[in-house]
C-alpha positions, -999 to 999 in steps of 0.1 A, spaced: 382 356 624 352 349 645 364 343 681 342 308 697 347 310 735 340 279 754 313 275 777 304 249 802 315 215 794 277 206 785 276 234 760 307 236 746 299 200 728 279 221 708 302 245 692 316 230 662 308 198 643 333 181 626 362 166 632 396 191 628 421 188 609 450 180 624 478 198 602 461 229 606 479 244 642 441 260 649 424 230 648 446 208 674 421 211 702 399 184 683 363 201 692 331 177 696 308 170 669 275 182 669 255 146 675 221 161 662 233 171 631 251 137 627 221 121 632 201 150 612 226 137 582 216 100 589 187 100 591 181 116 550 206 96 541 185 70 552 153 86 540 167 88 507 177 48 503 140 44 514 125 65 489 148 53 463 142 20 466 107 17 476 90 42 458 84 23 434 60 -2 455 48 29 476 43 63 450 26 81 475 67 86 491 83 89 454 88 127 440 59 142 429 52 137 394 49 175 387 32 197 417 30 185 447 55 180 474 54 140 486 85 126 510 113 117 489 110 157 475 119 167 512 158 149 506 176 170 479 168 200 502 175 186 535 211 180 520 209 213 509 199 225 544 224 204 564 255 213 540 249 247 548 246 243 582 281 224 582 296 252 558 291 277 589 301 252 615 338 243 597 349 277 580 348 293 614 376 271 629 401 278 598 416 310 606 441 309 572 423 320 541 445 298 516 436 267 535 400 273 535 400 278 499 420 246 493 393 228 514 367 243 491 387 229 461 396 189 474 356 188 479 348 199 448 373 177 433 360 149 449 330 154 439 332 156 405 354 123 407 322 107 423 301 124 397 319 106 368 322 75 383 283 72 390 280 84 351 304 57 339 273 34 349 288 14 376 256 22 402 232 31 376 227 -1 363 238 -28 385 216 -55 371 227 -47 336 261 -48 347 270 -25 316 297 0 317 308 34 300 308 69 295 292 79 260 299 113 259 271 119 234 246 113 262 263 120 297 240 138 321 257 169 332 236 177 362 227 154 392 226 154 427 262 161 435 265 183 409 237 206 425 259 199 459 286 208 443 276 241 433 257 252 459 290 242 485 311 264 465 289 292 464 280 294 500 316 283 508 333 310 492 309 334 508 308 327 543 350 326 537 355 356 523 323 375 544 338 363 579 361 394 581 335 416 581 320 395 604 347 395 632 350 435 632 309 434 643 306 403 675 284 427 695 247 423 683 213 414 699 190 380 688 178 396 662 209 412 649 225 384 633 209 390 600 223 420 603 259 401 613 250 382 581 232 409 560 258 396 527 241 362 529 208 379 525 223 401 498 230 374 479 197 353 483 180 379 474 202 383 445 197 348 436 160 351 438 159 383 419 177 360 390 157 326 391 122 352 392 138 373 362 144 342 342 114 320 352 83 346 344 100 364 316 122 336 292 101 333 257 99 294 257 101 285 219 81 253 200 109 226 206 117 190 190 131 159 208 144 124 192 133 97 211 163 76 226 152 45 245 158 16 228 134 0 251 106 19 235 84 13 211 86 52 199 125 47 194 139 68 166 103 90 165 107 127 164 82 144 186 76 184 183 67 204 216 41 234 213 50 265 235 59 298 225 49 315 256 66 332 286 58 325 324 42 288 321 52 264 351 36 234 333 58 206 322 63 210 284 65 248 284 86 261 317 116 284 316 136 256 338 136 233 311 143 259 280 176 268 299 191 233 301 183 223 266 197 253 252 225 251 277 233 215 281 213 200 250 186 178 253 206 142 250 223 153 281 191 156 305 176 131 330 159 105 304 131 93 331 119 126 346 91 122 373 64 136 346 63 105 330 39 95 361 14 120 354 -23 120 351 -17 133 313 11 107 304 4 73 322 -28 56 331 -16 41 359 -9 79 377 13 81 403 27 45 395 48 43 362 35 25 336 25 22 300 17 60 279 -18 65 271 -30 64 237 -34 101 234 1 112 261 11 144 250 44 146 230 60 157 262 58 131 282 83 111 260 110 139 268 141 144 287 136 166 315 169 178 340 153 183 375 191 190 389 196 215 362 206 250 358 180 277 370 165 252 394 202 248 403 206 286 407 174 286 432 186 254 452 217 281 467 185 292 487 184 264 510 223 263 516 220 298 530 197 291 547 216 264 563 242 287 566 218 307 589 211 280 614 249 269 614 255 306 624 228 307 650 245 272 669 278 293 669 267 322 681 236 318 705 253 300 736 219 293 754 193 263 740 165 284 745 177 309 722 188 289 701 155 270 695 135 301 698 150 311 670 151 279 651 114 275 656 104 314 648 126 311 614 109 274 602 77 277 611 75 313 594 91 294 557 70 272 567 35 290 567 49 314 540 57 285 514 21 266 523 2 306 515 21 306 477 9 267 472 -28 267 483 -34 306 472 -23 289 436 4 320 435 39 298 429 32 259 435 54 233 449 74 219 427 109 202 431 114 201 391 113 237 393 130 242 427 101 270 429 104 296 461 68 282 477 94 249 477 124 266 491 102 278 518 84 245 528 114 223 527 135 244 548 108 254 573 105 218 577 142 210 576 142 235 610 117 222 627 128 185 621 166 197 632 151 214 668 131 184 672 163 162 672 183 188 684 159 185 717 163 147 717 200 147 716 213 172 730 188 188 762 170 157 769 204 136 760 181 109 743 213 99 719 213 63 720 186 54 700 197 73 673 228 58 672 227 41 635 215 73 622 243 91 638 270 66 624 256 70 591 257 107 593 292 102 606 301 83 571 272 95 547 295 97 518 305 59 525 267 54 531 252 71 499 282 55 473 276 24 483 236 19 494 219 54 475 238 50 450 236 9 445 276 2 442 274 -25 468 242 -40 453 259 -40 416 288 -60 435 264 -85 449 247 -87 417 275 -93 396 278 -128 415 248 -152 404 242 -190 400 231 -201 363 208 -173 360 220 -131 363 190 -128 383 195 -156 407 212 -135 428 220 -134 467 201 -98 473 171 -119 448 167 -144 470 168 -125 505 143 -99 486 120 -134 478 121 -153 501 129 -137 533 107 -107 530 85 -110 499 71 -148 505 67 -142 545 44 -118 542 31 -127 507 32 -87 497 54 -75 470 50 -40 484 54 -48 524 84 -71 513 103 -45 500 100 -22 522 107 -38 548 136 -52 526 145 -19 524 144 -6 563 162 -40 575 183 -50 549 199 -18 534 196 8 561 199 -8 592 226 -30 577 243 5 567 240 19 598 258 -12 614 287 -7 589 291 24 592 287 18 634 322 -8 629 339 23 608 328 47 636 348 26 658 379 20 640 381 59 633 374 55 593 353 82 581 343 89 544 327 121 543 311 142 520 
């Protein structure tokens, strides 16, 4: 096992993030969080309750409808980024190999129990207030399922890699990629697979029944023309052949991004009403948590994995930064050539490698920023709600992300279901004081949902209650 000597009492804060367990003997010493990466957590936690719900009054931070990289596509990754990151920072402390691999299994577990629970419709529809799992149409994929995945990947590798790891402690800066070199092994193995599949799949003609019975086309049968190999457009891509071949197409995302398109929607980037002559298309399922772009998404996790790695072993902030910086800002300018040269374009449908690049060079930089802030210039307290929400993100993203606590609220009106409490705070305390739909909402968004959050989960923080993912 890798050996984690303490330092000065100002850098040994740093060491290790979480919380131990305290039935595990090696864990009794109850090491100090890392605050920057609490407050790294946070603070897209936060960013994703904003661009969930207000990207509909502000497109230009909703996802992208196809190319493109806009705010809300920087979240799934940053997750991605800081689970990784966390992976390195907790396997290191768990010296028994059984245990760690129990660890690996309760989180999956729980995961999947969240996963159903969000499918059984009680966040996905909290106005509706209509329950149930039909079977016949359950999405398979999602956002925890990606997390899911990508945590048992990395997890299983950094636990059963560490051995090798603890026979080879004495390296220079540059050597831990050498420390690491199985990581890279399998990145590059996963990149070799996503290529293989993406540019060289034979994408057949396709059909699609149309299942919203809020639409006009209900019941219409629409035909897709392809038969080519190597297309990253919408209708024809490798990405989405996999998942309806694999999942089927009832069991795919049924309001993909597309549908905001210059080609599907006259009203481009806000949704809207399908022009006259929309493409067949636009009317179709598309999975953007789905398989290949699944298999791609393991990228930013070991990557993650990297940083986490870097924290442990670099004991001086300089160093540690220097390489930080270096690493981000090289994805960074790597991902931006692919885009603008028109060689492999952002896209967060496909999870394509120019996005892999951009989103984690920008998850580094962002993390050294705050890491600066918090943790060499000790500017932690105002970043305290971010860093309780990071603290209890799970908590956070059930019950705000994810609209449990709103479909609560909701399910209590007076004479009408949409006279409702969070109704009339949206109307009449934000929408009719500043007589803006879209500045209302917002701001309903930033006050009332995510600095509300971040006081809850503040009063957990102090009575020691932590839900975390």
């Amino acid at each position: 096992m890798t050996e984690i000597k303490p330092e000065s009492p100002k850098e040994q804060r740093l060491i290790i993030a979480h919380q131990p367990d305290i039935s595990d003997p090696d864990k009794r010493l109850k090491p100090k969080r890392v605050a920057s990466l609490d407050i790294f957590r946070g603070l897209t936690v936060a960013l994703m309750i904003l661009v969930d719900d207000a990207g509909g009054e502000w497109p230009v931070i909703g996802h992208a409808p196809w190319n493109g990289c806009n705010l809300a596509d920087f979240v799934m990754p940053f997750f991605l980024f800081i689970v990784g990151m966390a992976i390195a920072l907790a396997f290191k402390r768990i010296s028994s190999l059984r245990l760690a691999l129990e660890k690996v299994i309760l989180r999956l577990c729980f995961l999947l129990f969240v996963f159903l629970f969000h499918e059984g419709g009680f966040s996905h529809a909290p106005d509706k207030l209509t329950y149930g799992v039909d079977m016949k149409m359950i999405r398979w994929c999602g956002i925890l399922q990606r997390i899911a995945l990508t945590y048992l990947v990395v997890a299983l590798m950094e636990i059963l890699m560490r051995d090798a790891v603890a026979k080879n402690l004495s390296f220079g800066r540059l050597s831990i990629f050498r420390l690491y070199y199985w990581h890279w092994l399998v990145a590059a193995c996963v990149l070799v697979v996503y290529f293989c599949v993406l540019y060289s799949a034979y994408v057949p003609d396709w059909q699609f029944t149309v299942h919203d019975e809020d639409s006009s086309d209900y019941g219409k049968i629409f035909t897709v023309s392809c038969g080519v190999r190597g297309k990253l457009n919408p209708p024809c891509n490798a990405v989405g052949f996999v998942d309806r071949a694999v999942l089927g197409i009832n069991h795919m995302y049924k309001h993909p991004a597309w549908r905001r398109s210059k080609e599907c929607t006259q009203n481009s980037p806000y949704s809207g009403p399908f022009r006259n002559n929309a493409p067949s298309w636009c009317y179709a399922p598309f999975e953007p948590e789905g398989i290949l772009s699944s298999i791609s998404s393991v990228l930013s996790t070991i990557i993650g994995v990297h940083f986490g790695n870097v924290l442990i072993h670099f004991k001086e902030h300089l160093a540690r930064l220097k390489h930080w910086m270096i690493m981000g800002t090289s994805l960074l300018v790597l991902g931006l050539a692919l885009h603008f040269t028109h060689a492999i374009p952002f896209n967060k449908q496909l999870y394509t490698f120019s996005y892999v690049c951009v989103t984690s060079g920008a998850a580094a930089l962002v993390f050294s920023a705050i890491y600066i802030l918090v943790d060499i210039l000790d500017f932690k307290y105002m970043f305290l709600p971010f860093e309780w929400i990071g603290m209890n993100a799970m908590l956070v993203y059930v019950m705000a992300a994810e609209g449990i606590f709103a479909g609560f609220i909701n399910g209590w009106f007076y004479d009408d279901p949409h006279n409702t409490l969070i109704h009339w705070i949206q109307k009449h305390v934000f929408v009719g004081v500043w007589h803006s739909q879209r500045v209302g909402i917002l701001l309903y968004v930033i006050f009332a949902e995510i600095f509300f959050w971040g006081i809850v989960a503040g009063i957990f923080h102090r009575m020691n209650i932590y839900w975390k993912l």
